[in-house]
C-alpha positions as CSV (number, residue, x, y, z in Angstrom):
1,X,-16.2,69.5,-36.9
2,X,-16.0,65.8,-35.8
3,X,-14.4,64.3,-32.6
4,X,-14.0,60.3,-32.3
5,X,-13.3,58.4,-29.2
6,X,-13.6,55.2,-26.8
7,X,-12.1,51.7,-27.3
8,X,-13.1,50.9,-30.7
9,X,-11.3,54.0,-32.5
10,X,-7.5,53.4,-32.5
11,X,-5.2,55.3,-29.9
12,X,-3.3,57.5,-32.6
13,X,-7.4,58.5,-34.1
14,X,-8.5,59.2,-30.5
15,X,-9.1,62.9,-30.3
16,X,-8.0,63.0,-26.3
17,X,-6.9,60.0,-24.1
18,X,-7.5,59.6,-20.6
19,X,-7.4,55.6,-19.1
20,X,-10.2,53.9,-20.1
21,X,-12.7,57.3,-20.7
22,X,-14.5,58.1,-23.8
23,X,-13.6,61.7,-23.8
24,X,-13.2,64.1,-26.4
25,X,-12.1,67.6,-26.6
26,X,-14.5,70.0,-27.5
27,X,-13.9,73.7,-28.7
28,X,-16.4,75.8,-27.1
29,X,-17.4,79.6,-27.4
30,X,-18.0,81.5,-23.8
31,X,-21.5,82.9,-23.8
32,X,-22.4,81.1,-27.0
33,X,-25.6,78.6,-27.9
34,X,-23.6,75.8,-29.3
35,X,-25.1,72.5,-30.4
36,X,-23.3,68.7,-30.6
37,X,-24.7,65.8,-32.2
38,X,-23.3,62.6,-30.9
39,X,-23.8,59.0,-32.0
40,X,-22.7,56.1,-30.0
41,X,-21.2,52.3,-30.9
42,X,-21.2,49.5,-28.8
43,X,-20.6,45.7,-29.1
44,X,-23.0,45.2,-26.4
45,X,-26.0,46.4,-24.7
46,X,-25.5,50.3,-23.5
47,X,-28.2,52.0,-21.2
48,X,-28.9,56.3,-21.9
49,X,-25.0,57.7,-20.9
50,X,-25.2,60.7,-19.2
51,X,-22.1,63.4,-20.1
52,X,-20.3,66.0,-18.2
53,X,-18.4,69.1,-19.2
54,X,-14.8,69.5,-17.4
55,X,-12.1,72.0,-18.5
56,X,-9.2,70.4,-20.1
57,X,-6.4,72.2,-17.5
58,X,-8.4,70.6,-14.7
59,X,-8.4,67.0,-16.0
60,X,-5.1,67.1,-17.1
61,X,-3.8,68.2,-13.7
62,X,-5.9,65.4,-11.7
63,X,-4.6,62.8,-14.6
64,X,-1.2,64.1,-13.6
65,X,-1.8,63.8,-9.6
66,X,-3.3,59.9,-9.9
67,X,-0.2,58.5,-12.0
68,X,2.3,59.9,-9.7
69,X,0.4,58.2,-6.8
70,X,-0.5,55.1,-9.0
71,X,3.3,54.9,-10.1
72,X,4.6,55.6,-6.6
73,X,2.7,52.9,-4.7
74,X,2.7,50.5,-7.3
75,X,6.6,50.6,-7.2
76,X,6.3,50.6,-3.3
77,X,4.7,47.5,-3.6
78,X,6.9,46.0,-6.2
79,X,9.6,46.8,-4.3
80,X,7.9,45.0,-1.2
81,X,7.3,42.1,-3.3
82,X,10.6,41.4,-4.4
83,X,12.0,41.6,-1.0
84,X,9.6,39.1,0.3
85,X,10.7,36.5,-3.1
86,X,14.5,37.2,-1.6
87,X,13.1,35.8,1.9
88,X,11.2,32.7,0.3
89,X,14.7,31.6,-1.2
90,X,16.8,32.8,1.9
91,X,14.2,31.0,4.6
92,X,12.4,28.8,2.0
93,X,9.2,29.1,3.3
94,X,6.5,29.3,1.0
95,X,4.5,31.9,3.1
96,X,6.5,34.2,1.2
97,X,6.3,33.6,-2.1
98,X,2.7,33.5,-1.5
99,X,2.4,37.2,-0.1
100,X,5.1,38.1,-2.7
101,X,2.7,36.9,-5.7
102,X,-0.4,38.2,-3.7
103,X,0.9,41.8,-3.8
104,X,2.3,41.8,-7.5
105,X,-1.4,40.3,-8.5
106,X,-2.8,43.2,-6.1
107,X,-1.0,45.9,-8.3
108,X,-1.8,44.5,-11.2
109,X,-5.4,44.4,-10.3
110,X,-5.0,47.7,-9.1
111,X,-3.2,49.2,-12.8
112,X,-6.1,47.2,-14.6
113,X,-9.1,48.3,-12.4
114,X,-8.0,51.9,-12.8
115,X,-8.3,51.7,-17.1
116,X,-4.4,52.2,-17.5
117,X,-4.6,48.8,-19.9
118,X,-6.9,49.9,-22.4
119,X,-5.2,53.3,-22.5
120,X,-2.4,51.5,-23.9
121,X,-4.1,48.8,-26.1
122,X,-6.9,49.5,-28.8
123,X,-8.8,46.4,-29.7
124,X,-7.8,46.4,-33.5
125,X,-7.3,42.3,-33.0
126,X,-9.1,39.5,-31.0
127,X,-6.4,39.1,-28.6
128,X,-6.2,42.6,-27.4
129,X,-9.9,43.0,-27.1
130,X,-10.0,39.6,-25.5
131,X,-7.0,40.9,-22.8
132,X,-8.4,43.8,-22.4
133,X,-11.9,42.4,-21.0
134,X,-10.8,38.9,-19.5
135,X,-7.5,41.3,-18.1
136,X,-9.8,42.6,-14.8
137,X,-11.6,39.5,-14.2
138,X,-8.3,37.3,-14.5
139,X,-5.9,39.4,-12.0
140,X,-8.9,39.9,-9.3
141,X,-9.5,35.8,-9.3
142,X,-5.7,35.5,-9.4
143,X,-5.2,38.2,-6.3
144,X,-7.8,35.6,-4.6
145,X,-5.6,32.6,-5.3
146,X,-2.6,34.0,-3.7
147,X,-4.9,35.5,-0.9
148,X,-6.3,32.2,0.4
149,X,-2.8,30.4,-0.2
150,X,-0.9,33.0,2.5
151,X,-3.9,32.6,4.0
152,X,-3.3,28.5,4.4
153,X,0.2,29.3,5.1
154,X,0.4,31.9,7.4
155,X,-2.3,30.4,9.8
156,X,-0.9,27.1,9.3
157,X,-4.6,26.1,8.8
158,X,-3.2,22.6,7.0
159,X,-0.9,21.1,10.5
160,X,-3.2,22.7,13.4
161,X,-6.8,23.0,11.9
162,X,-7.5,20.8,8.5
163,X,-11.1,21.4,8.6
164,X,-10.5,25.2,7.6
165,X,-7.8,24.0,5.3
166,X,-9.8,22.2,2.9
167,X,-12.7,24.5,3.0
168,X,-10.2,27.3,1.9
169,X,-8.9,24.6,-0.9
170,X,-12.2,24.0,-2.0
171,X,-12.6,27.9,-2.2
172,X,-9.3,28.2,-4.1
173,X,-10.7,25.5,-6.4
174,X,-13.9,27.4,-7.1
175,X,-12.3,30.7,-7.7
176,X,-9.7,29.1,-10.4
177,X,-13.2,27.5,-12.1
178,X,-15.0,30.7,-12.1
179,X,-11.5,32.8,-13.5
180,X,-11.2,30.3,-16.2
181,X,-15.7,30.7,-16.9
182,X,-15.1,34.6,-16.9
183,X,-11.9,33.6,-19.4
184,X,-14.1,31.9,-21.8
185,X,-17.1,34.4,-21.5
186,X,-14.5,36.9,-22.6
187,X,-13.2,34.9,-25.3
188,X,-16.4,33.3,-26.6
189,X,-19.0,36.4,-26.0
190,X,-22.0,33.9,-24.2
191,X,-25.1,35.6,-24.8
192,X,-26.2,35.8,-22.0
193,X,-29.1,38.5,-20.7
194,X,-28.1,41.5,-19.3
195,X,-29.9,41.5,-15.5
196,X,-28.5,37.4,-15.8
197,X,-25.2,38.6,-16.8
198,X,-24.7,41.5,-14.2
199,X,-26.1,39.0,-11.4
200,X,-23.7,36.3,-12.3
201,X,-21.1,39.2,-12.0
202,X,-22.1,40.4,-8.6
203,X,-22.1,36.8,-7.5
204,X,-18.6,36.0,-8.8
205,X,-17.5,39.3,-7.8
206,X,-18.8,38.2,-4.0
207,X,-16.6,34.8,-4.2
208,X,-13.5,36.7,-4.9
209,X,-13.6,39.5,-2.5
210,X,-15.8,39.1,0.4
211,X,-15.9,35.2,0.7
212,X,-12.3,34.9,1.5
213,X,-11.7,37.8,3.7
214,X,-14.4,36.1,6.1
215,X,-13.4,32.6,5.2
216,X,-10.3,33.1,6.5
217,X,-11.0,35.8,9.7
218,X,-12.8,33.3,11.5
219,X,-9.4,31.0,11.2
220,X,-7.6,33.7,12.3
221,X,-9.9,34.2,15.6
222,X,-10.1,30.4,16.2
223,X,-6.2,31.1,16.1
224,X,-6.1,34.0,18.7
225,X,-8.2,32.3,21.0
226,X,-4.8,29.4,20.6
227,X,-2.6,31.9,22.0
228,X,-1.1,32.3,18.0
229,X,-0.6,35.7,18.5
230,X,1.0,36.7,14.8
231,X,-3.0,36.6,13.9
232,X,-3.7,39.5,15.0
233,X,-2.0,41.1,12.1
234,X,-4.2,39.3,9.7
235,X,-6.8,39.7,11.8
236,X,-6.5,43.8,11.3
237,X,-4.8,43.5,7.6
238,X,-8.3,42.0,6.4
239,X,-10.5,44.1,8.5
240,X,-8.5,46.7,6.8
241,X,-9.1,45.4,3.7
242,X,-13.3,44.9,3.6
243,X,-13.6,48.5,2.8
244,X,-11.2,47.8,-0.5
245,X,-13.7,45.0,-0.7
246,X,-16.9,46.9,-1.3
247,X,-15.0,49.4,-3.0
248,X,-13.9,46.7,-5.5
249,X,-17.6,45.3,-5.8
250,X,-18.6,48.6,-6.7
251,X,-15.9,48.9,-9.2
252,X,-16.5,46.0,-10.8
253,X,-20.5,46.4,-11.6
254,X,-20.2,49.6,-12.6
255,X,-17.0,49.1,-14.9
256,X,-18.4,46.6,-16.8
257,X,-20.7,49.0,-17.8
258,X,-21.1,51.9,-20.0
259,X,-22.1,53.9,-16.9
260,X,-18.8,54.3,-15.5
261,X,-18.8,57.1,-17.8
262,X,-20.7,59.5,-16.0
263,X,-18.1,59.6,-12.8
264,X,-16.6,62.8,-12.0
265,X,-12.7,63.5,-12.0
266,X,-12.6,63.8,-8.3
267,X,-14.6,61.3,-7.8
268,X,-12.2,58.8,-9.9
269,X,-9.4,60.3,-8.3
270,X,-10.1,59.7,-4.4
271,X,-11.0,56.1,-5.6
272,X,-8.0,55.2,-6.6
273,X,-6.4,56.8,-3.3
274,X,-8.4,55.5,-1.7
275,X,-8.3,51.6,-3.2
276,X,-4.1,52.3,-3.0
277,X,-3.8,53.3,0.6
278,X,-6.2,50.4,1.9
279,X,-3.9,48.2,-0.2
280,X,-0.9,49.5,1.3
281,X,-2.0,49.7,4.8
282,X,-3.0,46.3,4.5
283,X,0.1,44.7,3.4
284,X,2.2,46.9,5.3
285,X,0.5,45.0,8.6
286,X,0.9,41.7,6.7
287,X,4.6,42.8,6.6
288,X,4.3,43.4,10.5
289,X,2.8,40.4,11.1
290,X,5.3,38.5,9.2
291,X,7.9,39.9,10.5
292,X,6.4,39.0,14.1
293,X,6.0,35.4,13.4
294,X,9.7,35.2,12.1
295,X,10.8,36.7,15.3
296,X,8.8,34.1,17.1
297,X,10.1,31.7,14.6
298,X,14.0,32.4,15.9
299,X,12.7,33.0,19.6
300,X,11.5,29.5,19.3
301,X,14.5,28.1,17.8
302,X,16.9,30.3,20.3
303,X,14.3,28.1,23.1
304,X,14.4,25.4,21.7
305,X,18.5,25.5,21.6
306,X,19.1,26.6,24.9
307,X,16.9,23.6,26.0
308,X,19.0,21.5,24.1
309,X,22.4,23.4,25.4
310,X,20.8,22.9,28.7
311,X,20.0,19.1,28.5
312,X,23.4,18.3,27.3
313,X,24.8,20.3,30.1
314,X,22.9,18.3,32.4
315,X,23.4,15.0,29.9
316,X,27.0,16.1,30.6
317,X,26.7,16.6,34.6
318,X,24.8,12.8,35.0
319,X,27.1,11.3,32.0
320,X,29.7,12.1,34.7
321,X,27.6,10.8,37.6
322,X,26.9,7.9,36.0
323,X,30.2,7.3,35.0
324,X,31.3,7.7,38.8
325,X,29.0,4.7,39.5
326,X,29.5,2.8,36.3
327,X,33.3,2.5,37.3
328,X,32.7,1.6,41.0
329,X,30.0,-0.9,39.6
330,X,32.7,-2.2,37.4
331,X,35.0,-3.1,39.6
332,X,32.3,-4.6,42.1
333,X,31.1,-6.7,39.0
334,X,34.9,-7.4,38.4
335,X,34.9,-8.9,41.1
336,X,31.4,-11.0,41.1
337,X,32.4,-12.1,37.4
338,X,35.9,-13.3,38.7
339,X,34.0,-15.3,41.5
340,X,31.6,-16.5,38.8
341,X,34.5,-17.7,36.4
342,X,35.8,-19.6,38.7
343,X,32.3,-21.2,39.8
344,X,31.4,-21.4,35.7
345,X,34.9,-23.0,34.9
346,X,33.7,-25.9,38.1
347,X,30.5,-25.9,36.4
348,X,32.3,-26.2,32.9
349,X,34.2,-29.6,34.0
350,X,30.9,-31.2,35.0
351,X,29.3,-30.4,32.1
352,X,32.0,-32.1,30.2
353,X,32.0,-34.9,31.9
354,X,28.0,-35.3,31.7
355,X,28.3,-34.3,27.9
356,X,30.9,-37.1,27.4
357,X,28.5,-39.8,29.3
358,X,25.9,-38.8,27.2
359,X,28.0,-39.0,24.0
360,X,28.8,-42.5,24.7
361,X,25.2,-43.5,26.1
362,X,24.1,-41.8,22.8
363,X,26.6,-44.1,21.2
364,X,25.5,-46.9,22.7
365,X,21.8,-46.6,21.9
366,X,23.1,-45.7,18.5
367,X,24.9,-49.0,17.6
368,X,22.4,-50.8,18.9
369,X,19.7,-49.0,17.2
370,X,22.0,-50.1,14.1
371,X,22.4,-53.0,15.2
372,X,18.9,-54.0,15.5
373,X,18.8,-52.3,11.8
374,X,20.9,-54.9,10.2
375,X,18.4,-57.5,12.3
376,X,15.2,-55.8,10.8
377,X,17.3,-56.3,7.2
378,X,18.1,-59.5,7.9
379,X,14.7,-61.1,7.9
380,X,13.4,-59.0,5.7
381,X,13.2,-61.3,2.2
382,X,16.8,-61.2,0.8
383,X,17.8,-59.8,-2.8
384,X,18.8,-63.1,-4.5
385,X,16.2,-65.1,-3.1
386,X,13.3,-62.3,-4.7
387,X,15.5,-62.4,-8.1
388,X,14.9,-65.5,-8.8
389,X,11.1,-65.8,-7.6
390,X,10.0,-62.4,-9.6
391,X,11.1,-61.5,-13.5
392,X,10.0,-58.0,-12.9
393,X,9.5,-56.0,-10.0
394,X,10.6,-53.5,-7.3
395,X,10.7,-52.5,-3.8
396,X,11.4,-48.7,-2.6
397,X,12.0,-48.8,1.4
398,X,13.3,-46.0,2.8
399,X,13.1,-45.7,6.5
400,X,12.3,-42.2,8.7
401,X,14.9,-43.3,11.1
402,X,17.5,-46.6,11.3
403,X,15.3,-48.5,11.6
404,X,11.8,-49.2,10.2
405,X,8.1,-49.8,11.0
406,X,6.9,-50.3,7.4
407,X,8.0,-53.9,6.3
408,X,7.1,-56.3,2.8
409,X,7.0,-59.4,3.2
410,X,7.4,-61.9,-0.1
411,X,7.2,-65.8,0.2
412,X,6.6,-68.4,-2.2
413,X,3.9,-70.9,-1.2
414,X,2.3,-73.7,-4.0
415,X,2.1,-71.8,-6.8
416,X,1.5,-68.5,-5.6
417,X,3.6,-65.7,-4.3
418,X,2.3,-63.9,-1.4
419,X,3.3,-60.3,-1.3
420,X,2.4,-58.3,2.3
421,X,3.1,-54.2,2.8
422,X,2.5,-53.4,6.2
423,X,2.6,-50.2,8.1
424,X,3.2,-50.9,11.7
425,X,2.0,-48.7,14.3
426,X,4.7,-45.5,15.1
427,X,7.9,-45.5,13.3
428,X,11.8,-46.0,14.7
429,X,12.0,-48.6,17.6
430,X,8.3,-48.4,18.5
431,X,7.7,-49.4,14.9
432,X,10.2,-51.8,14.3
433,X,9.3,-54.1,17.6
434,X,5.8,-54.0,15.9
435,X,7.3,-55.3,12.4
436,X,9.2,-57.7,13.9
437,X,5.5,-59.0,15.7
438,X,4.2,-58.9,12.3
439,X,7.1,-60.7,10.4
440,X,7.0,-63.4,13.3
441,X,3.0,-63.7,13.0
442,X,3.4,-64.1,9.4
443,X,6.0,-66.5,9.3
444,X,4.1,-68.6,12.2
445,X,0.6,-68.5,9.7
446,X,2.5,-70.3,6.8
447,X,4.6,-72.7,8.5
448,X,1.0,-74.2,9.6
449,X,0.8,-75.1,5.3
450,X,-2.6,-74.8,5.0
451,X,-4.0,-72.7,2.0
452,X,-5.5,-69.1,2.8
453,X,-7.1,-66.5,1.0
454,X,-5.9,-63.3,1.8
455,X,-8.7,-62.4,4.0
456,X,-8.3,-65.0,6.0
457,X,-4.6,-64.4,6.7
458,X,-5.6,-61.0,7.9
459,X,-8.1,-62.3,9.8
460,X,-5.9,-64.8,11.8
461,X,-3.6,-61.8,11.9
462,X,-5.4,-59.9,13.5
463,X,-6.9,-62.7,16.5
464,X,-2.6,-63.2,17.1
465,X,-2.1,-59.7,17.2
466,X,-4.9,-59.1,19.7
467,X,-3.8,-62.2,21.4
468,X,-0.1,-60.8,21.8
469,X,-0.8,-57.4,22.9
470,X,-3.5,-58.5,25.1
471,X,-6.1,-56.2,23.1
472,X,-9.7,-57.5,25.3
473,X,-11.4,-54.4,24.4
474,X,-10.7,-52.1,27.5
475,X,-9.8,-48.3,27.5
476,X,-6.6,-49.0,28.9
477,X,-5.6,-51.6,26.4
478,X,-3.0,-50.8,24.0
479,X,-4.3,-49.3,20.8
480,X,-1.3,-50.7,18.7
481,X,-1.5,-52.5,15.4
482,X,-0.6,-52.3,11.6
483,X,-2.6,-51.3,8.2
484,X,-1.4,-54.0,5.4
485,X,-2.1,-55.5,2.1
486,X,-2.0,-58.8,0.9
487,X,-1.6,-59.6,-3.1
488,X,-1.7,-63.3,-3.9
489,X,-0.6,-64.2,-7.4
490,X,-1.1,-67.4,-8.7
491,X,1.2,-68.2,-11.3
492,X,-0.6,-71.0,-12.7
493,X,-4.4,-69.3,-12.9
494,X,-3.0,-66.2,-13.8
495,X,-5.2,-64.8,-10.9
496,X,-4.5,-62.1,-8.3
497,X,-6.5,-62.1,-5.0
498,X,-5.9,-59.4,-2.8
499,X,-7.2,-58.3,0.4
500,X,-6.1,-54.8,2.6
501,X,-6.8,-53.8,6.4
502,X,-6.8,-50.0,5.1
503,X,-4.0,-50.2,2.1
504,X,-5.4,-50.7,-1.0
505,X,-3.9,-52.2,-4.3
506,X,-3.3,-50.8,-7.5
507,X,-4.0,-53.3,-11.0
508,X,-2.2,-50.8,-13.8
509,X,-3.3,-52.4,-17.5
510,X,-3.0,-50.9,-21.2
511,X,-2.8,-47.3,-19.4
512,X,-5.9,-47.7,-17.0
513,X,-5.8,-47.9,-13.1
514,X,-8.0,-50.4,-11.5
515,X,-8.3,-49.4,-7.5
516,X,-8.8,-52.5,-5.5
517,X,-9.9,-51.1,-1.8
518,X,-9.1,-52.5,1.4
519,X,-11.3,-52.9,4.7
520,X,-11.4,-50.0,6.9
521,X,-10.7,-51.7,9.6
522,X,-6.6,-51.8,11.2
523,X,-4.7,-55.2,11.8
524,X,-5.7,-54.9,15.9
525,X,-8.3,-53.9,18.3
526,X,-11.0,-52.2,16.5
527,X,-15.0,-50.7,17.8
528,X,-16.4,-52.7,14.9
529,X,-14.3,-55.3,13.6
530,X,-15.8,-57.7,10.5
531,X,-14.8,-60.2,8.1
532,X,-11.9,-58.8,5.8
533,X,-12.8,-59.2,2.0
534,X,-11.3,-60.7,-0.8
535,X,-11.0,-59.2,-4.3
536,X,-10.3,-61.8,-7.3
537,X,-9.2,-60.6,-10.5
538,X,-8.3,-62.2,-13.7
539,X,-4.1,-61.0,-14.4
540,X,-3.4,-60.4,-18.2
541,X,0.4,-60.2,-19.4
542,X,2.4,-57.0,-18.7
543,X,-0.4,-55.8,-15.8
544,X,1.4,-54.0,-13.3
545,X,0.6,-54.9,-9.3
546,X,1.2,-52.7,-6.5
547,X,1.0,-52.2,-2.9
548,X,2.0,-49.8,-0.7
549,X,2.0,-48.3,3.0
550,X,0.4,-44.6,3.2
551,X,4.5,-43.1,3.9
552,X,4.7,-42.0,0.2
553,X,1.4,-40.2,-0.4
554,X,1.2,-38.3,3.1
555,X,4.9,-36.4,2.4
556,X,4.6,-33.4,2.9
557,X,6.5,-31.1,0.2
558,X,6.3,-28.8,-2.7
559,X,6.0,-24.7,-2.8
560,X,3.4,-24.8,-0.6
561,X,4.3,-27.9,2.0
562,X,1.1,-29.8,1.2
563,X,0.8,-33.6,0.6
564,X,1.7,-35.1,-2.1
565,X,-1.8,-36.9,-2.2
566,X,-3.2,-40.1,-3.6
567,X,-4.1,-38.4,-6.9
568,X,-0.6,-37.5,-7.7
569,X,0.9,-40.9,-6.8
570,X,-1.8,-42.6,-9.3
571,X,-0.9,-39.8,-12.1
572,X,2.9,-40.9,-11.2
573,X,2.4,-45.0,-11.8
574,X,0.4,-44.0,-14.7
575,X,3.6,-42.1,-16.3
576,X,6.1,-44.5,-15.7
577,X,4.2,-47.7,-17.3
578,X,6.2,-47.6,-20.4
579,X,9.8,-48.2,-17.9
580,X,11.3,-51.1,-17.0
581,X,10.4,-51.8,-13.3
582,X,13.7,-50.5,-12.3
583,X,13.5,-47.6,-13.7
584,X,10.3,-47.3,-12.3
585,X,11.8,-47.1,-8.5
586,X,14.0,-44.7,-9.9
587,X,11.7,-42.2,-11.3
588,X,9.0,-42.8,-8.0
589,X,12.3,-42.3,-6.0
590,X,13.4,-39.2,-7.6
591,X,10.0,-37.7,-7.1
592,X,9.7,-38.6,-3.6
593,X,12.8,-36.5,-3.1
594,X,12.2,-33.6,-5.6
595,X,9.1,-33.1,-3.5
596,X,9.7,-33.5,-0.4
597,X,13.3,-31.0,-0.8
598,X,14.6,-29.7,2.7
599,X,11.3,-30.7,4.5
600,X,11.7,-33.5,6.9
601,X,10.6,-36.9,6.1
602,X,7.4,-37.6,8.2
603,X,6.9,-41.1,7.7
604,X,8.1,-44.9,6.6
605,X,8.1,-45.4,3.2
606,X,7.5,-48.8,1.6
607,X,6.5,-49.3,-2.4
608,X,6.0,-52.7,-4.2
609,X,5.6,-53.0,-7.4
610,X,5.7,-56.3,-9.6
611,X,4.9,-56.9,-13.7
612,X,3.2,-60.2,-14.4
């Protein structure tokens, strides 16, 4: 006759099926000499098997002991499990769901370990054959996982100690990498040598079940010594568990190979009693120790209440106090506010009467401020007159305050018109004294009718101005002067001299600017004063003269409040070349104001601009 067995022969050819055993049923003759010829298959490397004899009633009996205690506890735990999943979504607390997984993987581990998988699957595809090797490997790494996570959770390693915390996440990390290696090894068959293989086994097989279980005790003492005293439980549960530990080691190397064949029934059968009650004891002090730190969860709350019922008692008892006093400190303050009306309401009237002698100082300085204004206007050179002495030009004055000290000054004299742009000094009344000092000066220098250069009149300016502010060169003299430029244009030679204490002059012709510099050197007391220079140039028809104080360029403006610079004001007489010159002050005024927008104007502003 011929028997068949083991994982290769499909279930319904398999002579006689017990878990994952090659067995077969053999007839045999009492007293009789019998001999068996056996002949083995194997998709990998098998060492000499050894065989043993058992009589069928005794096996079958044993088989029928270990699934009533395999079925029993594994629905104990199931049943465990699913009560713990109710109290993750009553409590949400992820503790639970953690130990609920953990002891669902456990019994699966537990069902697989014992060979109850391959008793019900026969490798007649790749995916079966591929479950039923990867199926040990996978649940073990996956019992890990949910291990080390109630681990996390239950110690609350991540809010009281973070170093142990990412160490375990590290470890949860390495066991997912080496579950999804094992995975692959399983799918893939790596060739790998056999002592290389079954060390790489024992190492993994270390990482899953005896790297944890310390990892996380020496937490769990750290923990004690804290006064924590729910760790205690885990403390026992995974002492309790090292002896499932080595038992699972064990398991492991020898079920991955052909040897497990040569175990006894008894043997088999107080392993998996064994492996079931440490898994039981173990989670039934989990259970305890859950169920501890829950309790000290409400007695903590229940504390933490009655502290909050007690404060708002006492809130309640100085609320009261307080509002004893508050009301006696009302009426007291009734009182002082009363007084305090009445001295506030004194106070008030003399206020109003100071406010009201202000407001009509205010008005007085005002109107006279104005007044002086429509002086400073008044000798300024009138429109009509400047109409008729210049086809083309323009003048943009706009003051900081009423009045000015930026002034132009434009006069006829021969055959030449002398134009003068001065920046005096300060700004406002200081300023405007100062212009009217210059305008005086000026008007004194030409009435004398001898013919100047430009340099010259600054230079006779400036021994006046010295001479009126009594300027001898001492620290305590006053540092007051003006910066100004002088263009003389001689109508006749078509000439333009020009000459500038600071201010320069700008010559605009066929689309190029020509800079003409002033001295640096003020119209005043200076450390190093020398002869102002004169610039002659040659004027061609339609060239475009202008002079200016420094009001204009040094406004401050745009998005980022910088100012607007002399680069941008030659870039802006450049543009405006093809305009008529009024149009010109229109387009130079619109862009002073566009840039400057809500920022302050900082300065006088005084632009002359003529086309020959």
């Amino acid at each position: 006759f011929e028997k068949r067995s083991g994982v290769l022969i499909p279930i319904d050819e398999r002579d006689f099926i017990y878990k994952d055993w090659h067995a077969a049923s053999l007839p045999l003759d009492q007293g009789a000499e019998q001999i068996f010829y056996i002949r083995w298959k194997a998709e990998s490397e098998i060492g000499a098997p050894k065989m043993s004899f058992i009589a069928q009633e005794t096996i079958v009996k044993h088989d029928r002991i270990e699934r009533m205690v395999l079925f029993a506890l594994s629905g104990m735990m199931t049943i465990i499990a699913f009560f713990f999943i109710i109290l993750f979504f009553a409590l949400r607390d992820r503790q639970y769901i953690y130990f609920a997984f953990y002891i669902l993987t456990f019994a699966g581990f537990l069902f697989v370990s014992q060979g109850y998988l391959g008793e019900f699957l026969w490798k007649e595809n790749v995916f079966k054959s591929v479950l039923i090797s990867g199926a040990e490997t996978f649940t073990l790494s996956l019992v890990t996982i949910f291990f080390l996570l109630f681990g996390i959770s239950y110690l609350e390693l991540k809010q009281r100690m973070s170093g142990w915390y990412w160490n375990v996440v590290v470890l949860v990390g390495l066991v997912g990498i080496g579950m999804v290696v094992m995975l692959l090894d399983s799918i893939f068959n790596f060739d790998i040598e056999g002592q290389f293989e079954g060390v790489v086994i024992i190492i993994w097989a270390f990482f899953v079940a005896i790297v944890p279980l310390f990892l996380l005790i020496t937490p769990a003492i750290l923990r004690i010594r804290t006064g924590f005293k729910p760790a205690w439980y885990f403390l026992i549960a995974n002492l309790v568990l090292i002896p499932l530990s080595i038992i699972s080691i064990n398991q492991i190397t020898f079920i991955l190979s052909v040897s497990t064949i040569n175990e006894s029934v008894l043997s088999r059968i107080l392993q998996v009693s064994g492996v079931f009650v440490a898994a039981i004891l173990q989670i039934l002090i989990f259970s305890m120790g859950l169920a501890r730190k829950l309790r000290l969860d409400e007695l903590e709350k229940k504390i933490a209440q009655k502290r909050v019922i007690d404060q708002l008692t006492e809130n309640e008892k100085l609320k009261d106090k307080v509002n004893r006093e508050l009301e006696q400190k009302v009426q007291e303050r009734t009182r002082e506010i009363r007084d305090q009306k009445e001295e506030i309401e004194s106070q008030r009237d003399e206020i109003e009467a100071q406010r009201d002698l202000v407001f009509a100082q205010k008005k007085e300085i005002t109107d006279s401020i104005a007044y002086a204004q429509r002086i400073q206007a008044a000798i300024l050179p009138h429109k009509t007159y400047l109409d008729k002495l210049i086809p083309e030009y323009f003048i943009l004055y706009k003051p900081r305050d009423i009045v000015s000290g930026d002034f132009y000054w434009i006069k006829e004299i021969d055959s030449s018109i002398v134009i003068v742009v001065a920046d005096c000094t300060g700004h406002g009344v200081p300023g405007a004294f100062m212009s009217m000092l210059g305008i005086t000066l000026l008007n004194e220098l030409f009435v004398e009718g001898r013919s100047k250069s430009p340099g010259e009149i600054l230079g006779e300016l400036r021994t006046k101005v010295k001479a009126m502010l009594v300027q001898e060169g001492n620290i305590r003299d006053q540092k007051d002067g003006m910066d100004m430029a002088i263009a003389l244009i001689n109508k006749e030679k078509k000439e333009l001299q020009f000459a500038g204490a600071y201010n320069p002059l700008y010559l605009i012709r066929q689309g190029e600017l020509i800079e003409l510099k002033g001295d640096k050197q003020p119209i005043g007391i200076h450390w190093e004063e020398t002869k102002f220079k004169d610039h002659v140039v040659k004027l061609k028809e339609n060239d475009s003269v202008y002079v200016f104080s420094d009001g204009y360029v040094d406004q401050y403006g745009g998005d980022d409040r910088k100012k607007f610079k002399t680069h941008k004001f030659k870039e802006l007489l450049l543009s405006v070349q093809s305009k008529s010159m009024e149009k010109q002050k229109q387009e130079i005024e619109n862009t002073f104001e566009a840039w400057r927008g809500n920022v302050e104007q900082i300065d006088d502003v005084c632009v002359v601009g003529v086309r020959v």
